[in-house]
MIMI-245189 format. One record per residue (C-alpha): residue number from 1; residue in one letter; chain; x, y, z. Coordinates in Angstrom, 2 decimals, decimal comma, m for minus. Last residue first. Example, Ala and Ser with C-alpha at 12.3 -4.5 7.8 and 13.67 -1.06 7.14 Angstrom:
! MIMI-245189
(atom 2; "s"; "A"; (13,67; m1,06; 7,14))
(atom 1; "a"; "A"; (12,30; m4,50; 7,80))
! end
This chain:
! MIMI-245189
(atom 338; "x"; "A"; (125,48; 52,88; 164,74))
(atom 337; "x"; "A"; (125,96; 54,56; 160,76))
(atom 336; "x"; "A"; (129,30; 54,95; 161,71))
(atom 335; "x"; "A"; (130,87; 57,51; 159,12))
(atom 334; "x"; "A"; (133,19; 56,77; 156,14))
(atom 333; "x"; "A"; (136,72; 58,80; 156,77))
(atom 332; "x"; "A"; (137,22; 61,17; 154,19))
(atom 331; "x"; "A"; (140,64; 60,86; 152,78))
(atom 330; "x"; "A"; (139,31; 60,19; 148,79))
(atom 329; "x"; "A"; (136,99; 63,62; 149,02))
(atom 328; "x"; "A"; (140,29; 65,48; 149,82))
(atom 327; "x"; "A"; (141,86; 63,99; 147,65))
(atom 326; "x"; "A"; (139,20; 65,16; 144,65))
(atom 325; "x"; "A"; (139,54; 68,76; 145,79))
(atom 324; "x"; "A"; (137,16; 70,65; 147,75))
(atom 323; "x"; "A"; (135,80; 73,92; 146,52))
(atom 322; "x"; "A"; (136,21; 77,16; 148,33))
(atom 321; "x"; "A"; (133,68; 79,78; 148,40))
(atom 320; "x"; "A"; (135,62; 83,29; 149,79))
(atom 319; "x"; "A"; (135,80; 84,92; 146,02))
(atom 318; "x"; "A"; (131,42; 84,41; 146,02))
(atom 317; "x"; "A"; (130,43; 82,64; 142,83))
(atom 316; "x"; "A"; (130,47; 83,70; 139,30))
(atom 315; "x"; "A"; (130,31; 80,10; 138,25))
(atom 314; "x"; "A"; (133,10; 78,89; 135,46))
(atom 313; "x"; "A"; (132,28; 76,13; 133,65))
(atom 312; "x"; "A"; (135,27; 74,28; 131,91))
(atom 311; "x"; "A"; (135,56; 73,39; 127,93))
(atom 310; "x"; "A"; (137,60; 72,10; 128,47))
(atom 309; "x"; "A"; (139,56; 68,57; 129,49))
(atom 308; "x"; "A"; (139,49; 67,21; 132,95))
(atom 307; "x"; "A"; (135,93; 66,67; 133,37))
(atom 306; "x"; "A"; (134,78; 66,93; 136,72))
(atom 305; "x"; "A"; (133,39; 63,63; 139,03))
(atom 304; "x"; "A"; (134,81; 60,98; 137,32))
(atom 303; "x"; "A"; (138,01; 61,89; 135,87))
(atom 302; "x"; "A"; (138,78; 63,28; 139,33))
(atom 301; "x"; "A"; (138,76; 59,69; 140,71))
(atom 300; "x"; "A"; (142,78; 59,75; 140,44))
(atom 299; "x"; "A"; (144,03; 56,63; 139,68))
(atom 298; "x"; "A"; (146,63; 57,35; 137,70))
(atom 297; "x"; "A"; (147,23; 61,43; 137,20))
(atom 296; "x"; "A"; (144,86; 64,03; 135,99))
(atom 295; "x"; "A"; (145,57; 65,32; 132,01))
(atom 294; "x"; "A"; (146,65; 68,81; 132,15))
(atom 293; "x"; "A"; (144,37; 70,81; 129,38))
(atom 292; "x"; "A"; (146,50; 74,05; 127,96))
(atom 291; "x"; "A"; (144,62; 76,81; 126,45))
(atom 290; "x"; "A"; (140,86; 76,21; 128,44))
(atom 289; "x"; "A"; (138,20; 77,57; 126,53))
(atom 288; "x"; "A"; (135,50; 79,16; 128,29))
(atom 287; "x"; "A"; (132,20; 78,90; 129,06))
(atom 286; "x"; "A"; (130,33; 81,45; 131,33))
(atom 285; "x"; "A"; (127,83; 81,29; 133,92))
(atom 284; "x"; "A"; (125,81; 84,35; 134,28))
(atom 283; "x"; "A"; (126,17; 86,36; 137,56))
(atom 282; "x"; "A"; (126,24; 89,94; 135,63))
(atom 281; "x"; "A"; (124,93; 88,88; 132,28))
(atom 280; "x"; "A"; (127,60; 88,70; 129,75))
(atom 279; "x"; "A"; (127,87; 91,00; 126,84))
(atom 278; "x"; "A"; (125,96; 90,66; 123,31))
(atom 277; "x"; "A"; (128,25; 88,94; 120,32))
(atom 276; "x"; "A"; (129,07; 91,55; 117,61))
(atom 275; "x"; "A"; (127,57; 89,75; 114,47))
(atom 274; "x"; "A"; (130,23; 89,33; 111,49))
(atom 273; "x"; "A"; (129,49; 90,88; 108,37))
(atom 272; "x"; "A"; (130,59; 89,23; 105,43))
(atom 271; "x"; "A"; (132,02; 90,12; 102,06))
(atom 270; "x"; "A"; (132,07; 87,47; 99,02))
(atom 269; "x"; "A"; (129,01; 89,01; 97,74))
(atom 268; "x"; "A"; (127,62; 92,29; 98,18))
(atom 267; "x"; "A"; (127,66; 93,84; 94,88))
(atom 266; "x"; "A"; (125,58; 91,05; 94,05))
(atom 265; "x"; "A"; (122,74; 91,77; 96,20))
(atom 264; "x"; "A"; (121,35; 88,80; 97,62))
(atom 263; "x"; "A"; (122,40; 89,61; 101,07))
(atom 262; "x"; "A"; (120,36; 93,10; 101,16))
(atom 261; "x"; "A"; (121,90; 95,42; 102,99))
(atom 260; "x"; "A"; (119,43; 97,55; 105,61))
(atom 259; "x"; "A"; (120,71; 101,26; 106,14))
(atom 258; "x"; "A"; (121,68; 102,12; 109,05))
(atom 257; "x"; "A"; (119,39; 104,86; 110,20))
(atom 256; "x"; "A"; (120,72; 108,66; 110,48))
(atom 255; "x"; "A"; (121,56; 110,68; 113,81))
(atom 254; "x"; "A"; (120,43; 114,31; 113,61))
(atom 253; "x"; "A"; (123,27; 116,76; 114,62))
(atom 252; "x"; "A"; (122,81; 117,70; 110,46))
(atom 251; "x"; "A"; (119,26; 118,26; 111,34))
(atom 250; "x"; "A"; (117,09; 117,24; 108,09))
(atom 249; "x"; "A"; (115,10; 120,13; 106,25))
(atom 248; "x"; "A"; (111,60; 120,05; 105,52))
(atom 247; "x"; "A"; (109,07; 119,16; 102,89))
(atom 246; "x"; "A"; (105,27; 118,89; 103,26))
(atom 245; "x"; "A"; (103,09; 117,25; 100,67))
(atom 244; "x"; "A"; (99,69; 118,37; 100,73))
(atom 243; "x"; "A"; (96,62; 115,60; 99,53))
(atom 242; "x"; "A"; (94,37; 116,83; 96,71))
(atom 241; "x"; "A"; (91,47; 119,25; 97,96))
(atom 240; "x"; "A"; (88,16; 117,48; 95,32))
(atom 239; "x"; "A"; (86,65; 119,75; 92,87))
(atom 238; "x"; "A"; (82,64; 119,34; 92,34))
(atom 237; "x"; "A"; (81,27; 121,17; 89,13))
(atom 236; "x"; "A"; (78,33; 122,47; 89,85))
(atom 235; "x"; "A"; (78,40; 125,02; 86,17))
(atom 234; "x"; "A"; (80,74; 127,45; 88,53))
(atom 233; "x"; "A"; (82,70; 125,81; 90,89))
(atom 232; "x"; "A"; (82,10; 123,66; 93,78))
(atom 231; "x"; "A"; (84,65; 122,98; 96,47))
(atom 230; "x"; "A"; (85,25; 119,76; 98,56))
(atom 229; "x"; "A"; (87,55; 119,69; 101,19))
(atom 228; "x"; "A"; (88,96; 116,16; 102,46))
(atom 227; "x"; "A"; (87,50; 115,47; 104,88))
(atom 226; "x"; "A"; (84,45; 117,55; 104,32))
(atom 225; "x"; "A"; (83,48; 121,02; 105,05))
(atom 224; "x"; "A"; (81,72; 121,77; 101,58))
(atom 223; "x"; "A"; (82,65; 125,28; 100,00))
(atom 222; "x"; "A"; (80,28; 126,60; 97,79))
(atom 221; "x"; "A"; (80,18; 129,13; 94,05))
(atom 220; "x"; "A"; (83,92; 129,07; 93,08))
(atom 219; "x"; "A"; (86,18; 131,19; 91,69))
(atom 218; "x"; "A"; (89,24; 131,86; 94,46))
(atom 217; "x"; "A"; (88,39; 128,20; 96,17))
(atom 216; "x"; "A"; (87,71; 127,06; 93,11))
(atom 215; "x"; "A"; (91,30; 128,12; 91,36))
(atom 214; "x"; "A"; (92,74; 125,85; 94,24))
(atom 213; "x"; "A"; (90,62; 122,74; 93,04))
(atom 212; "x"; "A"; (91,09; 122,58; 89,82))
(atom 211; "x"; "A"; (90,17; 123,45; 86,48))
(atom 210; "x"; "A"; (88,48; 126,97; 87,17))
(atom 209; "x"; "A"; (89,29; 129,41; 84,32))
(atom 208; "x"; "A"; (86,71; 128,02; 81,96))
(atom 207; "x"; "A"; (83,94; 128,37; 84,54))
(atom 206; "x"; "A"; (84,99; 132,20; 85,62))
(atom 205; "x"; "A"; (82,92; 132,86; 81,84))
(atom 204; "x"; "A"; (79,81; 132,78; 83,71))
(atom 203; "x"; "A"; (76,65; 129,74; 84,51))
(atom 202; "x"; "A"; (73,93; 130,76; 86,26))
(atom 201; "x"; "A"; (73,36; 129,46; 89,96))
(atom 200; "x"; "A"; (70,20; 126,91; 89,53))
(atom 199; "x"; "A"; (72,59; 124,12; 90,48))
(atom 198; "x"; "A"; (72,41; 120,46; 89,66))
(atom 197; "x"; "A"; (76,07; 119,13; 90,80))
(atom 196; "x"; "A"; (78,58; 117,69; 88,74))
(atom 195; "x"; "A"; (80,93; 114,62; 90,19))
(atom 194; "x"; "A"; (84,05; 113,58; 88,59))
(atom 193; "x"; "A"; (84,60; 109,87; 89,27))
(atom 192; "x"; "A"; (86,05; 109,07; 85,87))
(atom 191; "x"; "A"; (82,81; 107,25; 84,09))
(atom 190; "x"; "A"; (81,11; 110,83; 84,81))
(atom 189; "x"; "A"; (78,66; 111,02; 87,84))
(atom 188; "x"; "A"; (75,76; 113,11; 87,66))
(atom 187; "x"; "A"; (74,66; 114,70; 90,82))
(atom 186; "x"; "A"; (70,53; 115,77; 92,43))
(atom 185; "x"; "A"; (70,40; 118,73; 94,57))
(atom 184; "x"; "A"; (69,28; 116,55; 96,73))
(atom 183; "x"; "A"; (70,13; 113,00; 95,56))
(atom 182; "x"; "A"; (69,15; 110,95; 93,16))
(atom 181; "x"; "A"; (72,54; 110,17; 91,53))
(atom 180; "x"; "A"; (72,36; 110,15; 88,06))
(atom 179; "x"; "A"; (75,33; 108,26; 86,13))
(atom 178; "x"; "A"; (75,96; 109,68; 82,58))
(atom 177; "x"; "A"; (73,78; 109,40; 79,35))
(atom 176; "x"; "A"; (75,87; 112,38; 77,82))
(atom 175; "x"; "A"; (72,84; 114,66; 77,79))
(atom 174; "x"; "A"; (72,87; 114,45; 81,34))
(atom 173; "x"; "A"; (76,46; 115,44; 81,47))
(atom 172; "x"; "A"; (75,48; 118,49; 79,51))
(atom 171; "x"; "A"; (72,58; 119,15; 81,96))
(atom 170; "x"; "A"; (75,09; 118,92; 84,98))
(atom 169; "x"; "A"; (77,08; 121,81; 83,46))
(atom 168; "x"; "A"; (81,02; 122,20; 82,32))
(atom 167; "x"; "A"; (81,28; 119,06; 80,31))
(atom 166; "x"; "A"; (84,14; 120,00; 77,98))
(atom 165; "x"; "A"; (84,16; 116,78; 75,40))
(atom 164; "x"; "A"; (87,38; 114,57; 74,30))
(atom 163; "x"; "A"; (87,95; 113,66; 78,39))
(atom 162; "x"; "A"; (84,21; 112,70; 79,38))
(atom 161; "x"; "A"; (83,30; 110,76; 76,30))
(atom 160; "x"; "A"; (86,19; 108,85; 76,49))
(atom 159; "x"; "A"; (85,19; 107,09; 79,71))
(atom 158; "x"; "A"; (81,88; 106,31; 77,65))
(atom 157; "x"; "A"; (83,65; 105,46; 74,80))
(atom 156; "x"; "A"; (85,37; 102,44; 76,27))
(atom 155; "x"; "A"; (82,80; 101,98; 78,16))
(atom 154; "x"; "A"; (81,20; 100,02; 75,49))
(atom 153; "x"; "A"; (77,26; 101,52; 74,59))
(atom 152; "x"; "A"; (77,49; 104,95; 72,94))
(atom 151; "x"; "A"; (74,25; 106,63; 72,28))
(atom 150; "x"; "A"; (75,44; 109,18; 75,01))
(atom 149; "x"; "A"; (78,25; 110,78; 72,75))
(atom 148; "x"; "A"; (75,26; 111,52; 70,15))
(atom 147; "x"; "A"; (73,71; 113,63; 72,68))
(atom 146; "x"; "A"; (76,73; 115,51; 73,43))
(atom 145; "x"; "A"; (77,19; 116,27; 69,66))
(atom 144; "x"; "A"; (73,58; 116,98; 68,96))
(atom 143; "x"; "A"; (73,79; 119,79; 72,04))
(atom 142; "x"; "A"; (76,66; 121,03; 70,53))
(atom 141; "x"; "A"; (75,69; 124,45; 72,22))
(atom 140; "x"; "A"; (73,17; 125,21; 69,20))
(atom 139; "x"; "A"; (74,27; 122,63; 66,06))
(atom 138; "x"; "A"; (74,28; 124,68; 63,08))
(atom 137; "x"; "A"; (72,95; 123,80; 60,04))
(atom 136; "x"; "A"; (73,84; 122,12; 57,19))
(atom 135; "x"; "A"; (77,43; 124,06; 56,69))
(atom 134; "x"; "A"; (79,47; 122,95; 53,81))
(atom 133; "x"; "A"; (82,85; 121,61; 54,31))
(atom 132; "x"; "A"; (81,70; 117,90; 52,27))
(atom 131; "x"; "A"; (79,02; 117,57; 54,44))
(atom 130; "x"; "A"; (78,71; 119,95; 58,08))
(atom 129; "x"; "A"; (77,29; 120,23; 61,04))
(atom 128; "x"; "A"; (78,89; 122,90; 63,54))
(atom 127; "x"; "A"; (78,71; 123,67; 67,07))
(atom 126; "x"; "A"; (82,20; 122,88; 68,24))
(atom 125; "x"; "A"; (82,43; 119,36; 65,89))
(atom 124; "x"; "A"; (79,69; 117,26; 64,10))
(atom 123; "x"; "A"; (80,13; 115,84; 60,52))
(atom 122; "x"; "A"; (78,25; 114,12; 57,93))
(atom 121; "x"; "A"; (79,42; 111,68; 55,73))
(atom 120; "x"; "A"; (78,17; 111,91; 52,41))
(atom 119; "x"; "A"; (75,12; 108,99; 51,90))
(atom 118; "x"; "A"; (75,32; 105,18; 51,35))
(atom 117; "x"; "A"; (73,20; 103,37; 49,41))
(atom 116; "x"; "A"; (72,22; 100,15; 50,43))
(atom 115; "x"; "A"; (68,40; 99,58; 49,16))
(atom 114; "x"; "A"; (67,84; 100,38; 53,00))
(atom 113; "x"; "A"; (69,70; 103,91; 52,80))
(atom 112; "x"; "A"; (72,61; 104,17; 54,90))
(atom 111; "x"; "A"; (73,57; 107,19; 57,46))
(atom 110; "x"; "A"; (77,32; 107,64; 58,23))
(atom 109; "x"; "A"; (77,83; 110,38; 60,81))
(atom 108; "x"; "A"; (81,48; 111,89; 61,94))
(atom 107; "x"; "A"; (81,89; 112,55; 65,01))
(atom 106; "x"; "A"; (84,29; 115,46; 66,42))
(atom 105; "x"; "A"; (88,32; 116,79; 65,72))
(atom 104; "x"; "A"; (89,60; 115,14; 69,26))
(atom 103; "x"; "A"; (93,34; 114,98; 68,73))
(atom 102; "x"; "A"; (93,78; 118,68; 71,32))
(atom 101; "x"; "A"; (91,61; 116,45; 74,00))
(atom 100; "x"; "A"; (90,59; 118,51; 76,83))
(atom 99; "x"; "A"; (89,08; 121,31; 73,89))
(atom 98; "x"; "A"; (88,92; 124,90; 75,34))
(atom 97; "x"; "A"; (85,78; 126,37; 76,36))
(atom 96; "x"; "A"; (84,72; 128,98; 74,24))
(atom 95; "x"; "A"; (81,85; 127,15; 72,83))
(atom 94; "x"; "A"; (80,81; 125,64; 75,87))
(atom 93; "x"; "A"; (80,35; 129,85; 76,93))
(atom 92; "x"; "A"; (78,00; 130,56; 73,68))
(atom 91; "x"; "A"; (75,36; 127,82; 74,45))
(atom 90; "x"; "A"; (75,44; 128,44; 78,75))
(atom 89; "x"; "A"; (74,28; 132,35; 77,31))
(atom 88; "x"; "A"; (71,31; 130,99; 75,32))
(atom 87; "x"; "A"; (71,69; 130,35; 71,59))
(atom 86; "x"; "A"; (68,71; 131,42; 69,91))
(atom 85; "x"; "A"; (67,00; 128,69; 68,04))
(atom 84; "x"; "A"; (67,55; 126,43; 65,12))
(atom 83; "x"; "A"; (64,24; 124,45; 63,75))
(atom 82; "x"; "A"; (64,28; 120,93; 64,03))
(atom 81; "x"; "A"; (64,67; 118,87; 61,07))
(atom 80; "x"; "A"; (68,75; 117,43; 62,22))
(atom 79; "x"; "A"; (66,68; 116,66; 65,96))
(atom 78; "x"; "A"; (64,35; 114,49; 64,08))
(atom 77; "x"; "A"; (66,77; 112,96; 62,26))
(atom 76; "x"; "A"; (68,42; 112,20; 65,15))
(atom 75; "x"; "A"; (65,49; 110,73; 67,14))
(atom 74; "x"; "A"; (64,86; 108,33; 64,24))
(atom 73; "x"; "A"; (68,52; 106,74; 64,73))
(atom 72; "x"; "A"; (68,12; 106,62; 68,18))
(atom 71; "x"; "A"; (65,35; 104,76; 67,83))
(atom 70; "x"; "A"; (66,38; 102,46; 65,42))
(atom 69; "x"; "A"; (69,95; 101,76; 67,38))
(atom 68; "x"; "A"; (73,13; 103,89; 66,43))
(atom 67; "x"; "A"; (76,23; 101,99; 65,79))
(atom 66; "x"; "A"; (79,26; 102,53; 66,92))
(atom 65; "x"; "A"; (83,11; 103,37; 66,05))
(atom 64; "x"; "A"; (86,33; 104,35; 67,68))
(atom 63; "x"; "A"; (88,81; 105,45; 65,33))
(atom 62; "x"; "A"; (90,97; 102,20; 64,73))
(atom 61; "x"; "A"; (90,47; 102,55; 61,09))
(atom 60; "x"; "A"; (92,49; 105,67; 60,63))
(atom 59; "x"; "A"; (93,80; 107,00; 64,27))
(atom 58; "x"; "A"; (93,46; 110,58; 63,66))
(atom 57; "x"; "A"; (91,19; 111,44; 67,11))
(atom 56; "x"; "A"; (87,56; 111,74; 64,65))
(atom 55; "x"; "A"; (84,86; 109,46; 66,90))
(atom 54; "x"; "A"; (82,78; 107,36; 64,25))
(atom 53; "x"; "A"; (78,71; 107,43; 64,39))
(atom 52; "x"; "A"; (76,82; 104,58; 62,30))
(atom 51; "x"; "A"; (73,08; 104,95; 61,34))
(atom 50; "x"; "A"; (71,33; 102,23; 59,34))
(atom 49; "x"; "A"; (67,60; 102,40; 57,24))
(atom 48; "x"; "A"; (67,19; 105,66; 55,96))
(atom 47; "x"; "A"; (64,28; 105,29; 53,26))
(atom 46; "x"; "A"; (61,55; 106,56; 56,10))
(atom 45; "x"; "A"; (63,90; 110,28; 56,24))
(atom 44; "x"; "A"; (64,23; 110,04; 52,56))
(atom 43; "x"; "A"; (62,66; 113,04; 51,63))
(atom 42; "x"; "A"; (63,94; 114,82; 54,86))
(atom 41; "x"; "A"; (67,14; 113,80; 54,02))
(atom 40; "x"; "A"; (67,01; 114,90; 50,88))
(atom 39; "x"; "A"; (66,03; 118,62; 51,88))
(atom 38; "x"; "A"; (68,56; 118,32; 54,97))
(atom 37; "x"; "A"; (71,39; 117,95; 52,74))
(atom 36; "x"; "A"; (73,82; 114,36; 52,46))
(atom 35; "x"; "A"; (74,45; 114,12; 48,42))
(atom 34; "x"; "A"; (74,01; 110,29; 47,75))
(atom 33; "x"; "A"; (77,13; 108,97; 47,65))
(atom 32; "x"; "A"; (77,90; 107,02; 43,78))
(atom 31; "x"; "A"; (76,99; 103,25; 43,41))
(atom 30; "x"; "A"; (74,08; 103,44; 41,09))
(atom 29; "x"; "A"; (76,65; 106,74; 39,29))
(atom 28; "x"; "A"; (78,99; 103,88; 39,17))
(atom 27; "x"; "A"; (82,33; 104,16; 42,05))
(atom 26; "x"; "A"; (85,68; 105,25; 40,94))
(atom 25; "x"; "A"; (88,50; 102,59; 40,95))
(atom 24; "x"; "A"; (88,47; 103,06; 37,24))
(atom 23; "x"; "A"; (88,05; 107,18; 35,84))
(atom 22; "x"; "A"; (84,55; 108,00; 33,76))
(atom 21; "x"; "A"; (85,03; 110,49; 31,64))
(atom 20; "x"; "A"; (84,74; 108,66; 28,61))
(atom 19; "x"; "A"; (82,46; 106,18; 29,81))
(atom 18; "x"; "A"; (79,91; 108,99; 30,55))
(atom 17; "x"; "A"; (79,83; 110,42; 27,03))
(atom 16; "x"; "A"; (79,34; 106,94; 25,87))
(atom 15; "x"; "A"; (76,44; 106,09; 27,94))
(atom 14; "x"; "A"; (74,72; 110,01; 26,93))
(atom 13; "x"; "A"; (75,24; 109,02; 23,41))
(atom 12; "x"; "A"; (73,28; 105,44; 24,04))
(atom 11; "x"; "A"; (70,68; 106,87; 25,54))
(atom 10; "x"; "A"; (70,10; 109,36; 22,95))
(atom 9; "x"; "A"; (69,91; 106,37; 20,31))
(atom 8; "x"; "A"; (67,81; 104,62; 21,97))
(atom 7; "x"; "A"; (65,09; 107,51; 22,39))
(atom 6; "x"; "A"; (65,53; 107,67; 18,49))
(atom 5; "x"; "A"; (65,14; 104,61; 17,76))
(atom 4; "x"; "A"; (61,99; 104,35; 20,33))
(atom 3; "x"; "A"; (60,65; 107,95; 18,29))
(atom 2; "x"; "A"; (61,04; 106,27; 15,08))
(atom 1; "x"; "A"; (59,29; 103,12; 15,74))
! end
């Protein structure tokens, strides 16, 4: 009886130290991150029951996030136990490469025990893995990182994937779960066109001072003879010859367009341009206005064969053609039919 008093007792001392050092809003030691180490993880590694990835660009809680399915969840612990090894020459160059995205700071992981308790985040940027700024381990030619980039499922992040991360080789676009064109030597496709070629040329430090297609031609590895030039740097890396813009002087002796006007410009209104009418035709008939009509006089039969009143027709007949008048017509004598 004693000893349970006693036990009680020590229980209830340790309670009331806590309480006064507990602060509110802070979460209960049930409720409290479990610390996020490879030891524990590896203890807990059949405990760990959701896996959520979150891309760092400084946007709060519109930072793209995902979820990880259960077998990519299991493959990433199994990659986080794996034994470090010796960075290979391709390792040490991605980490010189400079970031496309200066806002890009990495992924941050958020693994969840299945009795719901949440460990540290863990985060993955430029070959490092870290929890609360210590170093876990360290993540060879951010292998992990591309790998975890491929998990992602909206396009969204896959276009993104390609501008936040350097992909300098067609294995690290691989890694990235990019398009694989089966071709010979085989291409991956990133979500923005760019096209990286499987090579077996090693990869140098003249792949982070090729970016486009001009320093190719200088650095590059192959030249295709396409329309339009293709050249392919260091890494296979396919740059595309952008279209040339030529600029040249105009002739001051040369004569200029009209401009069109627009009529439903308002700057325009209440002016009007009036048409120049085209010339005659040579041998055309022509209308005209006559200035003063002369009315014909009683009983002339004129009114009935040529109108007295304009407009007239005038025929661009012969000068020596001569027209007979309407008296003339009225003296003709009928002919004899016998």
């Amino acid at each position: 009886m004693k000893n349970i008093l006693f036990t009680f007792l020590i229980l209830f001392m340790a309670a009331t130290a806590h309480a006064r050092t507990w602060q509110p809003g802070s979460p209960l030691p049930q409720n409290s991150p479990l610390p996020a180490t490879l030891a524990q993880l590896q203890e807990d590694k059949e405990d760990v029951y959701t896996a959520g990835i979150m891309v760092n660009l400084g946007l709060g809680p519109e930072n793209p996030t995902w979820a990880l399915t259960q077998t990519a969840k299991d493959i990433l612990l199994a990659k986080l136990f794996l034994e470090e090894t010796k960075p290979t020459t391709e390792d040490k160059i991605t980490l010189q490469a400079k970031a496309p995205e200066p806002s890009y700071k990495g992924l941050t992981l958020r693994l969840t025990r299945a009795d719901g308790r949440r460990y540290e985040e863990i985060h993955l940027f430029n070959g490092r893995i870290t929890s609360k700024g210590k170093t876990l381990k360290k993540d060879i030619g951010r292998q992990i990182e591309y790998w975890l980039w491929g998990t992602a499922r909206v396009r969204r992040e896959v276009v993104m994937a390609g501008r936040v991360m350097p992909v300098l080789t067609f294995n690290q676009c691989r890694l990235m779960a990019q398009q694989i064109v089966e071709t010979t030597p085989r291409q991956c496709v990133l979500a923005d066109g760019d096209v990286l070629l499987e090579t077996s040329e090693p990869l140098s430090k003249k792949v982070l001072t090729t970016t486009n297609f001009k320093s190719c031609l200088e650095n590059g590895i192959g030249l295709i003879n396409t329309f339009p030039r293709r050249c392919v740097g260091h890494g296979g890396r396919v740059f595309t010859e952008p279209p040339r813009l030529f600029e040249y002087e105009i002739p001051s002796d040369m004569p200029l367009a009209t401009p069109l006007t627009n009529p439903l410009d308002p700057t325009l209104q209440g002016t009007t341009t009036s048409p120049t009418a085209p010339a005659p035709l040579q041998g055309a008939l022509t209308v005209t206005e006559d200035p003063s009509p002369t009315a014909p006089p009683a009983g002339d039969i004129s009114s009935s064969v040529i109108a007295p009143t304009s407009p007239t027709l005038e025929a661009a007949a012969p000068a020596s053609t001569t027209i007979p008048s309407a008296t003339d017509i009225k003296n003709i004598a009928p002919t004899d039919p016998t």
